[in-house]
BAFI-3210 file (N, C-alpha, C; in Angstrom, 3 decimals, decimal comma, padded with zeros to 6 digits):
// residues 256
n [1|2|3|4|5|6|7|8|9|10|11|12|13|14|15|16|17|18|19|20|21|22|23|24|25|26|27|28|29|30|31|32|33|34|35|36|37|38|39|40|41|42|43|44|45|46|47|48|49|50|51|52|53|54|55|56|57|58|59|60|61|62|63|64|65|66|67|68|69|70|71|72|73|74|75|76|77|78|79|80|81|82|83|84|85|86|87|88|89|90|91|92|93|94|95|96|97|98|99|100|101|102|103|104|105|106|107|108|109|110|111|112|113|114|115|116|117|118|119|120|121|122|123|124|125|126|127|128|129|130|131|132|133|134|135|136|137|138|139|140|141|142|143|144|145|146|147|148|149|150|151|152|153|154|155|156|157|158|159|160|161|162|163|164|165|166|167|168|169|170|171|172|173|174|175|176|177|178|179|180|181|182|183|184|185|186|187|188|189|190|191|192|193|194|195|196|197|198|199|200|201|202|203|204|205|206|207|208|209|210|211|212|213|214|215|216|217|218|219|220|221|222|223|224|225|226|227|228|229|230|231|232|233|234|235|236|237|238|239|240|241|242|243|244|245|246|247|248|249|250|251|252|253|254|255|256]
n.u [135,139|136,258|135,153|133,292|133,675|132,713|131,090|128,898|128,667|129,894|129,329|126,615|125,549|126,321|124,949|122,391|122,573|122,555|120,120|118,562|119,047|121,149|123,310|124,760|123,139|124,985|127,747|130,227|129,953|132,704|133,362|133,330|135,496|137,188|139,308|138,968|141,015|141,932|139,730|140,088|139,916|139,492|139,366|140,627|139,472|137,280|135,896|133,929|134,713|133,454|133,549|134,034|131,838|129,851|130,930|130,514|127,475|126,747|127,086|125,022|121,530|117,932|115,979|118,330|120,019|118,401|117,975|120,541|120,903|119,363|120,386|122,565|121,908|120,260|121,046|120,234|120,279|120,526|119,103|116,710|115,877|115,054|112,918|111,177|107,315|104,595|102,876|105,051|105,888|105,660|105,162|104,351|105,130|107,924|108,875|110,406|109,455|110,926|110,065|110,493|112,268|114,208|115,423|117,102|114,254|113,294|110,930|110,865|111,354|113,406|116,739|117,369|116,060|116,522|116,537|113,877|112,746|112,090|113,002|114,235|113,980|114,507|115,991|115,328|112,651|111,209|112,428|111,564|108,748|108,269|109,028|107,559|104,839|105,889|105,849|103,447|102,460|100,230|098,940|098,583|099,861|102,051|105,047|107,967|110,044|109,821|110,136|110,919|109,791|107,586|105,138|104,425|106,264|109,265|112,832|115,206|118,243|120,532|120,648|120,888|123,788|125,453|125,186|126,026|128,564|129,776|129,795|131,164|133,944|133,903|134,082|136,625|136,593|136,550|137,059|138,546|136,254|134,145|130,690|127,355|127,141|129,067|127,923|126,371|127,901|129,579|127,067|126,772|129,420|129,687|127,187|128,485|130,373|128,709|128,450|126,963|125,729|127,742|125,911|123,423|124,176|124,125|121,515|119,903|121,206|120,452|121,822|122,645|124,412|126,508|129,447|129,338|128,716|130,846|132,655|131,828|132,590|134,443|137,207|138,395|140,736|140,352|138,894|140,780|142,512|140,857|140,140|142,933|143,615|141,866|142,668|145,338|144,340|143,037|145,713|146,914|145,739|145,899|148,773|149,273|147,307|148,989|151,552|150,775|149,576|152,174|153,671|152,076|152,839|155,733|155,955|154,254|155,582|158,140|156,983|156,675]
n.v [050,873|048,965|049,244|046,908|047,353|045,137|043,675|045,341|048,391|048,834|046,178|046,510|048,318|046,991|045,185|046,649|047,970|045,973|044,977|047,200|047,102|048,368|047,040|044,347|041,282|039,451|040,208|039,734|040,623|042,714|043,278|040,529|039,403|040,828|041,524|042,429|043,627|042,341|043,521|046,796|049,356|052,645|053,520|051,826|048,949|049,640|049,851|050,829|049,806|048,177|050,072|052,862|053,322|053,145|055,714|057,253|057,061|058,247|060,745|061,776|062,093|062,180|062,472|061,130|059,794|057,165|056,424|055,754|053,811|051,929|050,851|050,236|047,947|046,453|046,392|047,705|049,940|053,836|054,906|053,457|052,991|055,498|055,512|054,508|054,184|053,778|051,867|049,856|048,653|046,529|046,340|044,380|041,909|042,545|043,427|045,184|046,110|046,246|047,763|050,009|052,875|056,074|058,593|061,355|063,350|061,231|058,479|055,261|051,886|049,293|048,977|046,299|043,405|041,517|043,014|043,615|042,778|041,065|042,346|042,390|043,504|043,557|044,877|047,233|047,439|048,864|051,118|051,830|052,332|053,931|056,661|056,687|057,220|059,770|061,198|061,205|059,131|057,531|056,945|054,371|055,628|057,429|058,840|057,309|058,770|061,750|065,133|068,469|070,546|069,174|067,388|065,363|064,410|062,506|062,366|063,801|061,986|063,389|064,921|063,445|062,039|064,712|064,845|062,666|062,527|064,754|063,927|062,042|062,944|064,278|062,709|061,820|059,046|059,546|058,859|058,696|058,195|057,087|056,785|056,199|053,974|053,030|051,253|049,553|048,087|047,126|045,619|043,212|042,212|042,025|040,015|037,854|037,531|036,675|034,167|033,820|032,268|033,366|032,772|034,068|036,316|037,716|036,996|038,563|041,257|041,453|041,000|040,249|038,192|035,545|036,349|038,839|039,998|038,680|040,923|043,022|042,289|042,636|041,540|042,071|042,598|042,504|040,070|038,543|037,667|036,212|033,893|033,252|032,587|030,898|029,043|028,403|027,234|025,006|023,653|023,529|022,265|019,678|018,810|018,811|016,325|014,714|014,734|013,677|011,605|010,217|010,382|008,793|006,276|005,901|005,971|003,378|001,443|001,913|000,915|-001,643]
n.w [136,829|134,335|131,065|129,062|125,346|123,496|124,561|124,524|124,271|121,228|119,996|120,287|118,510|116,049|115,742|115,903|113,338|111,736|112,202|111,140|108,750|107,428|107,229|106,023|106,864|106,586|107,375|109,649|112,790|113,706|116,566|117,900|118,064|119,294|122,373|125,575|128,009|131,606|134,358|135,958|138,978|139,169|142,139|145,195|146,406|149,442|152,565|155,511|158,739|161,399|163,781|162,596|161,189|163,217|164,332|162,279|162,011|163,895|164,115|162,268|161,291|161,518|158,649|157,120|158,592|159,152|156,341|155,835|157,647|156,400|154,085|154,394|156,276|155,104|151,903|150,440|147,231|147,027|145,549|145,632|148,336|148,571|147,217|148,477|149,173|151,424|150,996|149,843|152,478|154,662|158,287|159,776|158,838|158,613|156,609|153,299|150,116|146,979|144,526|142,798|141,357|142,863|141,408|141,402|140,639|139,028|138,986|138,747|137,212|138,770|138,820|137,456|136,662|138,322|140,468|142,022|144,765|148,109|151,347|154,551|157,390|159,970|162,717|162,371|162,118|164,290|164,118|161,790|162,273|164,815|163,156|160,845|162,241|163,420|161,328|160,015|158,508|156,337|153,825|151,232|149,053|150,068|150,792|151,872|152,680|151,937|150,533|152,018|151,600|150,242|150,832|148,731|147,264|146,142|148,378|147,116|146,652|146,503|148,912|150,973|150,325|150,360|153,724|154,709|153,661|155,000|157,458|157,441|157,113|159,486|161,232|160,714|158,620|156,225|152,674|149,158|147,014|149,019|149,483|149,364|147,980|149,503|151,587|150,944|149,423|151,790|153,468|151,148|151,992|154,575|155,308|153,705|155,591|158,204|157,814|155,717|152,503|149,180|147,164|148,684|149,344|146,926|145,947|147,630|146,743|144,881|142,277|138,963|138,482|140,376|139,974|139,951|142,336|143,828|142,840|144,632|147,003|149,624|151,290|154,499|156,576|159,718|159,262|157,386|159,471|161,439|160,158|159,340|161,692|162,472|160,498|161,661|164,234|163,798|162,626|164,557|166,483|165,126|165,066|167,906|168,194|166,846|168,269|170,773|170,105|169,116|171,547|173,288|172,269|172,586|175,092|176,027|174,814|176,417|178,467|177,433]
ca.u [135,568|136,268|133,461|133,270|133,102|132,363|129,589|127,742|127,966|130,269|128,209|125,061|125,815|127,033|123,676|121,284|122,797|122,123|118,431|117,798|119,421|122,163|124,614|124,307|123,545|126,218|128,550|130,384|130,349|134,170|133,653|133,296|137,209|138,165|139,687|139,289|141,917|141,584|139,098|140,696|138,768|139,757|139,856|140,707|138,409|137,612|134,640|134,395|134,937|132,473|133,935|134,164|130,581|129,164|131,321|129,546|126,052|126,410|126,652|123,827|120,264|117,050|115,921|119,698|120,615|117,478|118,519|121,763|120,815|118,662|120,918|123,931|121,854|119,255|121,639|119,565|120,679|120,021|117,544|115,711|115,548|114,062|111,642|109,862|106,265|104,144|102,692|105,875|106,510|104,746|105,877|103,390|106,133|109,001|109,990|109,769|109,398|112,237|109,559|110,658|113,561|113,546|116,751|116,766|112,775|112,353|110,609|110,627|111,591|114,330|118,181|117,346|115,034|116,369|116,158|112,667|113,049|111,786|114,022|114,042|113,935|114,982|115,803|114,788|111,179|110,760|112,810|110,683|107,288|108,703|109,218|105,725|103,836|106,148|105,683|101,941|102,310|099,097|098,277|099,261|101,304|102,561|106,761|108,213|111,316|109,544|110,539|110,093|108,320|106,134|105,267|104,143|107,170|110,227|113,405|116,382|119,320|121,866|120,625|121,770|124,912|125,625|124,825|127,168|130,226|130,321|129,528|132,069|134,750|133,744|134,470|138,044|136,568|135,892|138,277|138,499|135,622|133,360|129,334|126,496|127,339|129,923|126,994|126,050|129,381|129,215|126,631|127,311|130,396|129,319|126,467|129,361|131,146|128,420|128,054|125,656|126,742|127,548|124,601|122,442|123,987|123,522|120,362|119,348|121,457|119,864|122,619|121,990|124,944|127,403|130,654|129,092|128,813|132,367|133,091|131,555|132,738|135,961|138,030|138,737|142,310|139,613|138,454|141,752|142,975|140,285|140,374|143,661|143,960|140,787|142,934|146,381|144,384|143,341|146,540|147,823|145,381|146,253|149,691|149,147|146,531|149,778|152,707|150,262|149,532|153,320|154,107|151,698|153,297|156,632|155,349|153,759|157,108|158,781|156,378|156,879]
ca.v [049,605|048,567|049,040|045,881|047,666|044,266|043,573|046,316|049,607|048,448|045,110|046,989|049,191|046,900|044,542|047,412|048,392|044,742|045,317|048,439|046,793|049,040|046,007|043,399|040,117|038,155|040,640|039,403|041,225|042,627|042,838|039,689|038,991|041,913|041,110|043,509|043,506|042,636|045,053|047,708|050,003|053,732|053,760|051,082|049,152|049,898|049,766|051,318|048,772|048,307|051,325|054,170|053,408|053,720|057,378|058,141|057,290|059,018|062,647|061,629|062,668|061,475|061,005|060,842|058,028|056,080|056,192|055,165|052,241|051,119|050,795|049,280|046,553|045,570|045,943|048,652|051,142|054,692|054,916|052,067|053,601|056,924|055,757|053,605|054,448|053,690|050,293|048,570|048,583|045,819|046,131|043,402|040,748|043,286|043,497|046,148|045,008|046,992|047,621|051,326|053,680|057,348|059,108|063,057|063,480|060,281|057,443|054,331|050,414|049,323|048,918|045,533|042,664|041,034|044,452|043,874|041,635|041,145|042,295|042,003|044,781|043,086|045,490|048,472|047,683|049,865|052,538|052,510|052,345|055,582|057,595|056,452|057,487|060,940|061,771|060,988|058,469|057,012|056,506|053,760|056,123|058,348|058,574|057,320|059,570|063,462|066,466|068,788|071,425|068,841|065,612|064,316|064,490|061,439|063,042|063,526|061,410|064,376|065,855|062,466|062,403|065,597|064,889|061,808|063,070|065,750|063,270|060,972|064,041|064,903|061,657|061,130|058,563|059,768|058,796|058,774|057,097|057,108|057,114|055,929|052,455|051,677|051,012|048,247|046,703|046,354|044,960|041,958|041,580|041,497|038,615|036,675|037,146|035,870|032,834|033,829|032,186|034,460|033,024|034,421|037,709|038,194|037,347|039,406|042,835|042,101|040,808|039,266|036,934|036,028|037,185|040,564|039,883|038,866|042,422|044,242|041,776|042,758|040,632|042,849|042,622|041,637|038,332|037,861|037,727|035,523|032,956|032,893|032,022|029,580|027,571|028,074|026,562|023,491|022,748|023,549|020,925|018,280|018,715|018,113|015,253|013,714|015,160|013,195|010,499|009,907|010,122|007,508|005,104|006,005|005,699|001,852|000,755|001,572|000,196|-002,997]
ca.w [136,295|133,105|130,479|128,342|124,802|123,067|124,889|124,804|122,981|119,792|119,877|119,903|117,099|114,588|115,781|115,559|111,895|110,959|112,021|110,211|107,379|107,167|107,279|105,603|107,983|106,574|107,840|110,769|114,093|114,153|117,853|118,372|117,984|120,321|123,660|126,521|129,459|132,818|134,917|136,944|139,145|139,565|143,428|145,984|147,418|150,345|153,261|156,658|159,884|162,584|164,485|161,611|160,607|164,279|164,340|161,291|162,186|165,532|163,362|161,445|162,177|160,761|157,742|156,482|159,074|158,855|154,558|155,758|157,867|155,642|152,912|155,493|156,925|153,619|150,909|149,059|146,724|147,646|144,845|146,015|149,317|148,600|146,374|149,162|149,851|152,493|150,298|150,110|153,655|155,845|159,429|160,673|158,265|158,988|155,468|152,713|148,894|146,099|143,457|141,992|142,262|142,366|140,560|141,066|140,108|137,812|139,535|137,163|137,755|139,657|138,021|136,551|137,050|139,350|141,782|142,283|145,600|149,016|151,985|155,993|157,931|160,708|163,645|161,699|162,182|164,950|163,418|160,701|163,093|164,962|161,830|160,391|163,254|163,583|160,302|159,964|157,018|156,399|152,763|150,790|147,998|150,768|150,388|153,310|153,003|151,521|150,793|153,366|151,513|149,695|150,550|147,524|146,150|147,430|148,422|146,483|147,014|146,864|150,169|151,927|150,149|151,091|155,112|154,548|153,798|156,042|159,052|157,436|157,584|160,749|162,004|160,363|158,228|154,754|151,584|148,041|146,990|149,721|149,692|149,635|147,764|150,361|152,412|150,174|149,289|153,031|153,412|150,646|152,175|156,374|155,082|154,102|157,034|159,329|157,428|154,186|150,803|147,990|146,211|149,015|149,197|145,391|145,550|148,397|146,568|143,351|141,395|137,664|138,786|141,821|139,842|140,226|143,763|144,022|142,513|145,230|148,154|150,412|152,252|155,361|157,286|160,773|158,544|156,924|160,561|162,037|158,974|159,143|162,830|162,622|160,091|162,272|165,062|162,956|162,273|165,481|167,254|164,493|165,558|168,895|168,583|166,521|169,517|172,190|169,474|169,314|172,838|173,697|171,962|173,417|176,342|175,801|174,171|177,107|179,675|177,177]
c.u [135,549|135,586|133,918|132,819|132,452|131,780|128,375|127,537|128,592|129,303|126,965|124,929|125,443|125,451|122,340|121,459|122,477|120,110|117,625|118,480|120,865|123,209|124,229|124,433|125,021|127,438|128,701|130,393|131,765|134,600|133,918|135,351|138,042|138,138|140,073|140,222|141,107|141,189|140,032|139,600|139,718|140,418|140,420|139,818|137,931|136,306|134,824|134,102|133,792|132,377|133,760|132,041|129,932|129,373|130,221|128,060|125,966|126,687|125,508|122,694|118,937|116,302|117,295|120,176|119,203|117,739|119,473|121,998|120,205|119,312|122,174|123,248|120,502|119,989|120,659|120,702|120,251|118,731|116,066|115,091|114,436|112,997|110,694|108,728|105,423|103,660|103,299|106,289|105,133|105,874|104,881|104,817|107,894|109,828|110,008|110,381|110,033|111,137|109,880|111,500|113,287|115,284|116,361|115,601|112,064|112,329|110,113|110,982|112,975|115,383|117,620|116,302|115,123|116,475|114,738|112,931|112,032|112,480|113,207|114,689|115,016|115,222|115,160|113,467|110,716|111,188|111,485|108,817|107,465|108,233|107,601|104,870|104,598|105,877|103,931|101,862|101,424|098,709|099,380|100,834|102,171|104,084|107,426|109,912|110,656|110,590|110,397|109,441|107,580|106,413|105,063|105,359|108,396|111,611|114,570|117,680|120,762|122,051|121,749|122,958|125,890|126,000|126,096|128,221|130,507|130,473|131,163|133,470|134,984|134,673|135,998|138,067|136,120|137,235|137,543|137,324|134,141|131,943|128,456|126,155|128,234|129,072|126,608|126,812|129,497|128,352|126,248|128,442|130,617|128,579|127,121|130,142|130,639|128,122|126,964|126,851|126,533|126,076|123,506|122,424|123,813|122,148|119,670|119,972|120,267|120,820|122,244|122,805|125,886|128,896|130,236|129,066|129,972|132,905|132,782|131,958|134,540|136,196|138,716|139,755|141,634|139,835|139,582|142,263|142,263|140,297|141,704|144,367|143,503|141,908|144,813|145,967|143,461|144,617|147,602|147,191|145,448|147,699|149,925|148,602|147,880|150,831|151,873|149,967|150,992|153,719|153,419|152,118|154,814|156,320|154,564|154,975|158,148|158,372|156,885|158,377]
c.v [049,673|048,580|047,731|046,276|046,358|044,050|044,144|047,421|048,758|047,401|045,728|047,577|048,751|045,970|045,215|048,215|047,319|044,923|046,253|048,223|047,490|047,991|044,997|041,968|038,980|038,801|040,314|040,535|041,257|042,494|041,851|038,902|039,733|041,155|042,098|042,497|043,121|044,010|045,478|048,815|050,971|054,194|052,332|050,710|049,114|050,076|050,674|050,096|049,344|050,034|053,044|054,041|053,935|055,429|057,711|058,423|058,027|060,545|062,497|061,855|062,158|062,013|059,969|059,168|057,362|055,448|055,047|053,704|051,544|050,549|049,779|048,135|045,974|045,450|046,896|049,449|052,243|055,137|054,107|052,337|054,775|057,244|054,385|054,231|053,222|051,731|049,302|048,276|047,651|045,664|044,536|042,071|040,884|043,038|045,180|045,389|046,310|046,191|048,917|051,983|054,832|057,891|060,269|063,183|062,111|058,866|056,525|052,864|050,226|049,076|047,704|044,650|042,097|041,929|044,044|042,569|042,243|041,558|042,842|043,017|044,785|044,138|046,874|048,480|048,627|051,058|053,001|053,033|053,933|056,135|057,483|056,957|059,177|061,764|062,102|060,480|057,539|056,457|055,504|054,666|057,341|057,841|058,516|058,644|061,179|064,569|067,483|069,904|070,715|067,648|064,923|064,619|063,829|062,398|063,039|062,683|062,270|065,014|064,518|062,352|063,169|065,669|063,770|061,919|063,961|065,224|062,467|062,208|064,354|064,258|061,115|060,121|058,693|059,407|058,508|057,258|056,710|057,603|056,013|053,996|051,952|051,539|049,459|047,516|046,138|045,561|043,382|041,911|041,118|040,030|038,043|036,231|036,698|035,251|032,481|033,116|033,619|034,078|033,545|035,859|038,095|038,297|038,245|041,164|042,670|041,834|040,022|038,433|036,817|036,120|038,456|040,605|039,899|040,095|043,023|043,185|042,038|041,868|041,319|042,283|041,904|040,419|038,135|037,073|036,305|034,008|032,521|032,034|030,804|028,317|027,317|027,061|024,929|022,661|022,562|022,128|019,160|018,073|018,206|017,273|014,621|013,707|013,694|011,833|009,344|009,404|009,310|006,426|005,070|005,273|003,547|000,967|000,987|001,229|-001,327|-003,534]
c.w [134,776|132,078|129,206|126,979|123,601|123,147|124,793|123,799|121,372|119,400|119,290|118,519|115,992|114,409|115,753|114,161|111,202|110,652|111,563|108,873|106,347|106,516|106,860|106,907|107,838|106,640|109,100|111,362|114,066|116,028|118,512|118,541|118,620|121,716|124,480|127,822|130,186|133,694|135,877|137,619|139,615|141,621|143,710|146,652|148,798|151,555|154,973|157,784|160,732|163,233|164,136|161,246|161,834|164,470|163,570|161,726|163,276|164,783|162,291|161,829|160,926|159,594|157,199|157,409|158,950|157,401|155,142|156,496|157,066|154,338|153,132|155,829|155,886|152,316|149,225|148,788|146,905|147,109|145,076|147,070|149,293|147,765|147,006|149,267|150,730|151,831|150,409|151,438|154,501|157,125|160,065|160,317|158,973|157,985|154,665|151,208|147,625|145,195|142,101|142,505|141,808|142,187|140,082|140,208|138,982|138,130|138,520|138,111|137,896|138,204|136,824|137,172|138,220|141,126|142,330|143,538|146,831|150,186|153,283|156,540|159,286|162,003|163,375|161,558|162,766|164,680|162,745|161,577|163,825|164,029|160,712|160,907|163,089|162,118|159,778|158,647|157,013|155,145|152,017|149,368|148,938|150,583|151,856|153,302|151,805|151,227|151,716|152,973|150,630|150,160|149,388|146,458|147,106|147,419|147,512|146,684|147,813|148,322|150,921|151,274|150,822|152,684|155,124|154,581|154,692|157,040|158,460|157,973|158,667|161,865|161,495|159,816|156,583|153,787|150,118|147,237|147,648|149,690|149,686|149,538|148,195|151,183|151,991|149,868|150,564|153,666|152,443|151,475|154,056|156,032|154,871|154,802|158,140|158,679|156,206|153,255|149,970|146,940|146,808|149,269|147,628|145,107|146,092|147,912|144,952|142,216|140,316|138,191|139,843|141,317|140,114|141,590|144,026|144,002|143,647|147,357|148,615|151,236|153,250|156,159|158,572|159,967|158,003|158,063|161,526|160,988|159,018|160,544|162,958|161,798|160,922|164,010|164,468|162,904|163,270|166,735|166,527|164,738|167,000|169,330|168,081|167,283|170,491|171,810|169,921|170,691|173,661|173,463|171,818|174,780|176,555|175,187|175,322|178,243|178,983|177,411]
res [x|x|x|x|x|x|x|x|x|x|x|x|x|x|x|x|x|x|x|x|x|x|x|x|x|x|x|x|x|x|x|x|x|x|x|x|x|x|x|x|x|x|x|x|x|x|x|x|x|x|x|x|x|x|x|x|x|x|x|x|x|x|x|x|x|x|x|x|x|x|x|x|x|x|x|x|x|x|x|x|x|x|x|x|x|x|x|x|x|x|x|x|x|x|x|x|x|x|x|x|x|x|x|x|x|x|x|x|x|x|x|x|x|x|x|x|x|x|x|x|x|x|x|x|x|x|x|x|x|x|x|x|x|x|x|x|x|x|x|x|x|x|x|x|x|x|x|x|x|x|x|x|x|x|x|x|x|x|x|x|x|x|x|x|x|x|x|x|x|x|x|x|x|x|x|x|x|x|x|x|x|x|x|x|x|x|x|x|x|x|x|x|x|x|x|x|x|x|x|x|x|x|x|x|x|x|x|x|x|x|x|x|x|x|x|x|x|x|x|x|x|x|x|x|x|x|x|x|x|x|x|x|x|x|x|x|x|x|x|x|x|x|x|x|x|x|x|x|x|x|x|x|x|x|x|x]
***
């Protein structure tokens, strides 16, 4: 997408030359009078349907699909994922709590503030209870997703990547574009298809605001389809309450 240089780097620049005095303050910001285009985004966007996702997960094998559900039906990021330990995870609630992310060896605090959330596990409890018990994860800083020649160390992202695409391939569903964060655009964009607001999937991905949500929400050809029927049969039973309306009072005008 688009990078907003007004906002951000040029902005910063000319506002961190003011504060080292470089610039004098009563020099305006020239940025401030620039006007970036409308965003464009490199690919298409694009999600996989009920059907393509089940293919996928059915060549998947565990830890990689456990990542991958977890990321499809909570709305994590993959970093967010693989830098769970054993702490943030209460099965008794059946949540797990997005306090730290791990990004190829450097475990730090999540994307932004509002990352740090609570989220519902929801059928994935017992997944996760399995995989706890098979693994023998016991201590509170233990990494629920390891390395497999060390545990004390969380896994890399790239491996699941990796496992991802090949399943997606496998399955005749892979395209330009495709990983780990169409897991998550899907998931904002299923919650609003069973009936979430956008202000509750934003809050539940972690979004600073719900235009950024918008950004990552699809309008799928199914829901165009069902939306579009729901309001053809609105207007198809207000038509016929006014057909039967009518013809009642035909009907009474010529009994009169």
């Amino acid at each position: 997408m688009m990078i907003d240089l007004r906002n951000t780097i040029m902005s910063g620049i000319f506002a961190r030359g003011q504060e080292w005095e470089i610039i004098p303050e009563t020099f305006a910001n020239p940025m401030s009078r620039v006007r970036v285009g409308r965003k464009w985004t490199v690919r298409p966007d694009r999600i996989l349907d009920d059907d393509e996702t089940a293919a996928v997960f059915a060549r998947l094998e565990d830890p990689q699909l456990l990542i991958c559900e977890t990321c499809l039906d909570t709305g994590t990021r993959i970093s967010e994922a693989v830098g769970l330990q054993l702490k943030h995870v209460d099965l008794t609630k059946g949540t797990i709590r997005i306090e730290q992310r791990h990004c190829r060896g450097d475990v730090d605090e999540p994307k932004t503030k509002n990352s740090k959330r609570l989220l519902a596990l929801g059928a994935l409890v017992e997944r996760y209870q399995e995989w706890i018990a098979a693994k023998k994860i016991t201590r509170p800083n233990d990494w629920i997703f390891f390395q497999d020649d060390d545990r004390s160390k969380p896994m890399w992202d790239s491996g699941v990547r990796k496992a991802l695409k090949i399943a997606a391939r496998d399955a005749g569903c892979d395209f330009p574009g495709f990983g780990m964060h169409s897991f998550r655009r899907a998931n904002i964009t299923m919650r609003q298809e069973e009936g979430g607001s956008a202000i509750e999937a934003s809050k539940i991905a972690g979004h600073a605001t719900v235009s950024q949500t918008g950004d990552y929400t699809v309008v799928q050809l199914k829901r165009q389809e069902e939306l579009t029927r729901a309001i053809q049969g609105r207007v198809a039973r207000a038509r016929e309450k006014q057909r039967d309306g009518t013809h009642k009072q035909d009907c009474a005008v010529e009994a009169a």
